[in-house]
C-alpha positions in Angstrom: 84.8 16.1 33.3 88.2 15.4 35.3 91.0 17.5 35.2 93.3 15.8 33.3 90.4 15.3 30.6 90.3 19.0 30.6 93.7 19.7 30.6 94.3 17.1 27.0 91.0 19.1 25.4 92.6 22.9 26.5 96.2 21.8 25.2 94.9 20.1 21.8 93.1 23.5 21.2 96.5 25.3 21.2 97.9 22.8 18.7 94.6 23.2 16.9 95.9 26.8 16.5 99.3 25.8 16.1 98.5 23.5 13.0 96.2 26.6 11.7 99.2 29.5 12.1 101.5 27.2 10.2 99.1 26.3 7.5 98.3 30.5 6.7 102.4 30.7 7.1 100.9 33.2 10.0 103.9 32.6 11.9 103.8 35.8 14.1 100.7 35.0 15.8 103.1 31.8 16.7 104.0 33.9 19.7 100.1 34.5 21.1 100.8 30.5 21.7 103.6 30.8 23.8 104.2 31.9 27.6 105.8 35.2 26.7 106.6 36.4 30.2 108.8 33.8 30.1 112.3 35.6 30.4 114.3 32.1 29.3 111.6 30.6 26.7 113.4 27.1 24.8 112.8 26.0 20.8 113.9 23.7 18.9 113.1 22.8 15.4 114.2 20.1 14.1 116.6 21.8 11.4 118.3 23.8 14.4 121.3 22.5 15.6 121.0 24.5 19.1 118.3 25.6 21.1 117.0 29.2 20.4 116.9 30.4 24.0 115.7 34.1 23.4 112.9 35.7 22.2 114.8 37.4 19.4 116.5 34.1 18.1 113.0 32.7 17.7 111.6 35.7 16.3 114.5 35.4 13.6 113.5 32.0 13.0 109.6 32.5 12.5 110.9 35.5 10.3 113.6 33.6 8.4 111.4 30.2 8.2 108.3 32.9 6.4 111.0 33.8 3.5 111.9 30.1 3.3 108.9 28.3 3.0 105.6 30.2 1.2 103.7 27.1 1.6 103.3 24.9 4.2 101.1 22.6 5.9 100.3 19.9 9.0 98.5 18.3 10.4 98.6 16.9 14.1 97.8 13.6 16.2 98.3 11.1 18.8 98.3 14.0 21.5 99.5 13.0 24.9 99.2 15.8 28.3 100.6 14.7 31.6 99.8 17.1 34.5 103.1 17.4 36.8 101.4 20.4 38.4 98.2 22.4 38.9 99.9 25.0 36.5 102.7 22.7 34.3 101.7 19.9 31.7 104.2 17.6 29.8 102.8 17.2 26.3 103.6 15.1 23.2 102.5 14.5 20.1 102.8 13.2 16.2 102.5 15.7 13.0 103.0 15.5 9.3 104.2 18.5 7.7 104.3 19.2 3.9 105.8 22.6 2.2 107.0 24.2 -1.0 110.5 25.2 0.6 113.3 27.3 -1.4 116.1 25.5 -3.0 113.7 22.4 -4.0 112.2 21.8 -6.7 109.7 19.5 -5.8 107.3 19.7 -2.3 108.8 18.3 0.9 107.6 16.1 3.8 108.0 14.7 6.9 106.4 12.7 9.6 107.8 14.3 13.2 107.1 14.2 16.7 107.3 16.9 19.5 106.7 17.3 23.5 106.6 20.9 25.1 106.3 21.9 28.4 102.7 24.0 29.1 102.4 26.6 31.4 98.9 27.6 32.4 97.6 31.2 32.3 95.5 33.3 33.0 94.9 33.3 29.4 95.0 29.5 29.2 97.6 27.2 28.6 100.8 28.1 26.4 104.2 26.7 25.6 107.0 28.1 27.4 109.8 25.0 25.9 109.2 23.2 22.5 111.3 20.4 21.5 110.9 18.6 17.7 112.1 14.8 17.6 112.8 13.3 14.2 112.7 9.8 13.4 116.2 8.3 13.2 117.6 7.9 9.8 117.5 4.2 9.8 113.6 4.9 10.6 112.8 7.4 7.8 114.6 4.9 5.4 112.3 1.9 6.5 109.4 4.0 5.2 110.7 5.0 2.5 111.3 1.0 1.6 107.6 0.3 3.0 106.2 2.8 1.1 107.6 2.2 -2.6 106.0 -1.5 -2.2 103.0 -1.6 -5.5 99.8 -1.9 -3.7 99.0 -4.5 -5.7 101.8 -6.4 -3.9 100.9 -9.3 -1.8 
């Protein structure tokens, strides 16, 4: 197996886990999935407007996201790792998220799309900076036209 065939299986394992903490809402073992040495670790979700630069500031976001949102689920795809060194990997990818969220009456849902920067370990590889890209408006509203089309629509 090559290295960069190793390096896509070892980072889809910690977005295995990633998608499994956020579907238990288990969002303090969020941290055992990050580089935590790292003294200037970078976040951003995509209902942030600035990074979260701190581990404190992300701490109060796992903390304030678990009050918010009981119930929540994703699932992840389309998983891309570059190696740019023997110990750094750029790394995208595609989820769906779903979750009963306070202040809604109804479930909410989104399709998103994220890229981190992996550090390896010697615990294996982990995120040290997480960045969320949603789709552009114009985007979201072009499925929302494509999917209110009856299926028996030809």
């Amino acid at each position: 197996m090559n290295t960069e065939s190793n390096l896509q299986e070892a980072v889809s394992g910690v977005l295995r886990q990633l998608r499994k903490n956020w579907n238990r809402m288990d969002l303090k073992a969020m941290a055992e999935l990050w580089d935590t040495s790292d003294p200037e670790p970078f976040y951003l979700p995509e209902e942030v407007e600035q990074p979260l630069r701190d581990w404190e500031a992300i701490h109060d976001y796992w903390d304030m996201t678990m009050k918010m949102i009981p119930r929540l689920e994703m699932r992840i795809w389309n998983v891309q790792a570059v190696p740019l060194s023997k110990d750094l990997a750029w790394v995208s990818w595609q989820f769906h998220w779903d979750a009963v969220a306070e202040g809604y009456e109804k479930p909410v849902g989104a399709d998103n799309r994220a890229v981190a920067l992996f550090r390896k370990l010697n615990e294996g590889w982990r995120i040290c900076r997480y960045v969320e890209a949603p789709l552009a408006p114009i985007l979201y509203m072009r499925k929302l036209y494509e999917n209110s089309v009856e299926a028996d629509f030809s």
